[in-house]
C-alpha positions as a Markdown table, in Angstrom:
| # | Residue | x | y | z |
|---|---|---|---|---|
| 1 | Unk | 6.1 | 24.4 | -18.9 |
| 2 | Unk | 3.9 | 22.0 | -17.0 |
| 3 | Unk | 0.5 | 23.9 | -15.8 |
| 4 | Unk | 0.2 | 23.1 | -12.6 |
| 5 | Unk | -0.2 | 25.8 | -10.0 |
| 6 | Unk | 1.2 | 25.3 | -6.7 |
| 7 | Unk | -1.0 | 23.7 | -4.9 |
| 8 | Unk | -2.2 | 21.5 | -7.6 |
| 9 | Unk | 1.9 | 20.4 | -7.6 |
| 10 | Unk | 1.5 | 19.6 | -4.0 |
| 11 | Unk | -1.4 | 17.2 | -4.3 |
| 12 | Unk | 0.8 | 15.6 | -7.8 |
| 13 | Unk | 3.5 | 15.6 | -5.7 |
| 14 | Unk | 2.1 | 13.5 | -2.5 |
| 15 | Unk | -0.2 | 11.0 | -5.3 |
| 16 | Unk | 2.5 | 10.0 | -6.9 |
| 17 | Unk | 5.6 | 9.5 | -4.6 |
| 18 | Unk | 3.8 | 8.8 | -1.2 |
| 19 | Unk | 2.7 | 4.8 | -1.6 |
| 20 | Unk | -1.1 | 4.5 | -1.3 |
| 21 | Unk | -0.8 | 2.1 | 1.7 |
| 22 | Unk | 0.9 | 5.2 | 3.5 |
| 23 | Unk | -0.7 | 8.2 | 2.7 |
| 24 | Unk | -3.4 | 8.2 | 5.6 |
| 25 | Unk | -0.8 | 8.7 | 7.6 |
| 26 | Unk | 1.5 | 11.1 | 5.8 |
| 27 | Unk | -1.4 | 13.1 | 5.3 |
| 28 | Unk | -1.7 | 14.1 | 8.9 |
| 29 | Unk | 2.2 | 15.8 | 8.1 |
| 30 | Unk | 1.9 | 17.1 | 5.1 |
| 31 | Unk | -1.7 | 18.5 | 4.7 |
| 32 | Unk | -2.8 | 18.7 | 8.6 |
| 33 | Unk | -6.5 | 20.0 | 9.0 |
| 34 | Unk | -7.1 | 23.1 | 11.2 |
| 35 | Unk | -3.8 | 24.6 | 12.3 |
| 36 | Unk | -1.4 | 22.2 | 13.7 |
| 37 | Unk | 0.2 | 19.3 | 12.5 |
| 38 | Unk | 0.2 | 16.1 | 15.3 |
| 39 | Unk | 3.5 | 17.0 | 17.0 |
| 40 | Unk | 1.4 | 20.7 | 17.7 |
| 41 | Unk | 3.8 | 22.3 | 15.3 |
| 42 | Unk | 2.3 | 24.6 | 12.3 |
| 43 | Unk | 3.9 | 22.9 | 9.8 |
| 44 | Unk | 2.7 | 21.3 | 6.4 |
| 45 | Unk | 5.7 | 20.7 | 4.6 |
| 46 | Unk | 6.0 | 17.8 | 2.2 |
| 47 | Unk | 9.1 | 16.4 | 3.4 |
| 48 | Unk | 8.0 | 15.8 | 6.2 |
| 49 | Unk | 6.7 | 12.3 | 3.8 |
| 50 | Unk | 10.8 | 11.7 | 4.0 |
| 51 | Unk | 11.2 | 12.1 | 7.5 |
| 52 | Unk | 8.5 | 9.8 | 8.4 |
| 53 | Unk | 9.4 | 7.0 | 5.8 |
| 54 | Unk | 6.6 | 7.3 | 4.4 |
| 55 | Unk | 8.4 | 7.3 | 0.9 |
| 56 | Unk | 11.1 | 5.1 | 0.3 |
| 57 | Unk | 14.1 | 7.1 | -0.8 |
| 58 | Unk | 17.9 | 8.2 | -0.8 |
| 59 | Unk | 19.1 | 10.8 | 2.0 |
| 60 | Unk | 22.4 | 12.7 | 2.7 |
| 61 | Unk | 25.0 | 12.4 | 0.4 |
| 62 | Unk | 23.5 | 9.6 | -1.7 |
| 63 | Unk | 20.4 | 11.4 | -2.5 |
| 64 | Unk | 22.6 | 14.4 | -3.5 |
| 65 | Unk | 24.8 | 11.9 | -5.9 |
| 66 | Unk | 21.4 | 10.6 | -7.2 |
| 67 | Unk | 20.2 | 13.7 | -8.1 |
| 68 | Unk | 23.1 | 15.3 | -9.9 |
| 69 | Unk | 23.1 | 12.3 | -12.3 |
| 70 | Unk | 19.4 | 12.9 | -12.8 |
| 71 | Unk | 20.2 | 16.4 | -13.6 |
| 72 | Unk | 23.1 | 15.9 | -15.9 |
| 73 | Unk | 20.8 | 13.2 | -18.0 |
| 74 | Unk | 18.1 | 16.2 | -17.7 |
| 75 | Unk | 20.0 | 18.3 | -19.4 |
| 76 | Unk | 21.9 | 16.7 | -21.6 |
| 77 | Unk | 18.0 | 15.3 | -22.8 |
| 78 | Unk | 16.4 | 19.3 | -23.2 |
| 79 | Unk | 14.2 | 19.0 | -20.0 |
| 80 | Unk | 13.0 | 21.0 | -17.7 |
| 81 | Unk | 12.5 | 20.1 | -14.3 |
| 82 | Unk | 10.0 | 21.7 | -12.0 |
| 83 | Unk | 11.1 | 23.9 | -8.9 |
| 84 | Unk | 8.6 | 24.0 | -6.1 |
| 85 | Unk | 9.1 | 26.7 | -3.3 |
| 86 | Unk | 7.4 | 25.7 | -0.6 |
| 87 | Unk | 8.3 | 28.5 | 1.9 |
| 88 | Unk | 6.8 | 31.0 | -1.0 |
| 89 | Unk | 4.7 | 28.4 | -2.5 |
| 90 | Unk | 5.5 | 29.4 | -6.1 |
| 91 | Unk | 6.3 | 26.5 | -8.7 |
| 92 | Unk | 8.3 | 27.8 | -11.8 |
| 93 | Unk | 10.7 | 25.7 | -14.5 |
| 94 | Unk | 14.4 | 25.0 | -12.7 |
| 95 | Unk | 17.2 | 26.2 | -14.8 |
| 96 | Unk | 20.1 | 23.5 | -13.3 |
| 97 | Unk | 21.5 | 26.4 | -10.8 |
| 98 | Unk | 22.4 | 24.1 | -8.3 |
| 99 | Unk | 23.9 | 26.4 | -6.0 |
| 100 | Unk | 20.7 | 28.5 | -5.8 |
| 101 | Unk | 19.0 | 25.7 | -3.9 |
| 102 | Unk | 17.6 | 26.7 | -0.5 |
| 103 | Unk | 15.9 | 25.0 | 2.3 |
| 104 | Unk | 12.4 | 23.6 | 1.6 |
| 105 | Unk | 12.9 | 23.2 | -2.0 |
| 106 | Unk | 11.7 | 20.7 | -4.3 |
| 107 | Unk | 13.0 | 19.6 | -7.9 |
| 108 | Unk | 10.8 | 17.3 | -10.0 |
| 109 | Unk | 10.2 | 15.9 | -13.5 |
| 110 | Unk | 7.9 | 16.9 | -15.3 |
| 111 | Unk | 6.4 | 14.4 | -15.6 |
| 112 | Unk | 6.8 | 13.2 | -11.7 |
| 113 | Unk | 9.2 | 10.2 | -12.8 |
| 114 | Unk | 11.9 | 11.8 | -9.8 |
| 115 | Unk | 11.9 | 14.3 | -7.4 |
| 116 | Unk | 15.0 | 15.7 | -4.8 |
| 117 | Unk | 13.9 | 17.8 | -1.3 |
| 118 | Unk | 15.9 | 20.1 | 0.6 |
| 119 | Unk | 14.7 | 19.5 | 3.6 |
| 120 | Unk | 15.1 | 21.5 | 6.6 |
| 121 | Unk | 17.0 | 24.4 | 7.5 |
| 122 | Unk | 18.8 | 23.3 | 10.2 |
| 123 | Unk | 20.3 | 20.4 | 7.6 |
| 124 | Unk | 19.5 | 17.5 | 9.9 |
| 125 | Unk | 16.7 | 16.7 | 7.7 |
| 126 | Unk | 17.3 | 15.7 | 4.1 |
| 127 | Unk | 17.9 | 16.5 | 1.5 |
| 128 | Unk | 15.9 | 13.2 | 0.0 |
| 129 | Unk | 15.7 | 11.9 | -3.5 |
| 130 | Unk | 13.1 | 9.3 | -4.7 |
| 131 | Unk | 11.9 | 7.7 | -7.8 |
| 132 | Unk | 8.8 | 6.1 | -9.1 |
């Protein structure tokens, strides 16, 4: 399994799929100083990258296609993709249980090539899928 601890995956995860030219801004969103992030929520989740367009990217139902095509190559290839919680912010190896997916979930290769987001709970936001 990949190393990375969870916050080390957070700061992979916005160098490598938020573009360089955009990540002043998607910085304030997804790693806001102090408490708040600029709309006065508390909030510091990485999708938030998505729902800016910040990151170029599927949504809905096309994101969802997307990433069950990535999955089934995945597999069929022997790797592992990486499942970062960020409610619990705990980072562990996915094991293709699609079903199990919650809200503010993210599923990335290895080696950062892909990732797919849940988004929100309320489902008005995401899920997301991006490549690099």
């Amino acid at each position: 399994m990949n190393r990375l601890n969870p916050e080390d995956f957070r700061r992979e995860w916005f160098r490598r799929f938020v573009p360089e030219s955009r990540r002043e801004l998607a910085r304030a969103w997804c790693f806001p100083k102090g408490e708040r992030a600029p709309d006065g929520t508390k909030n510091d989740h990485l999708w938030h990258a998505f729902g800016w367009r910040y990151i170029d990217c599927l949504e809905g139902a096309a994101a969802r296609a997307a990433f069950l095509r990535r999955v089934e190559k995945e597999q069929g290839e022997g790797k592992k993709p990486l499942l970062y919680k960020e409610q619990e912010n705990a980072l562990c190896e996915w094991d293709f249980d699609v079903e199990s997916l919650g809200t503010d979930m993210y599923i990335t290769a290895p080696d950062f090539r892909w990732t797919y987001c849940t988004g929100d709970e309320s489902g008005k936001m995401g899920p997301y899928f991006a490549r690099v």
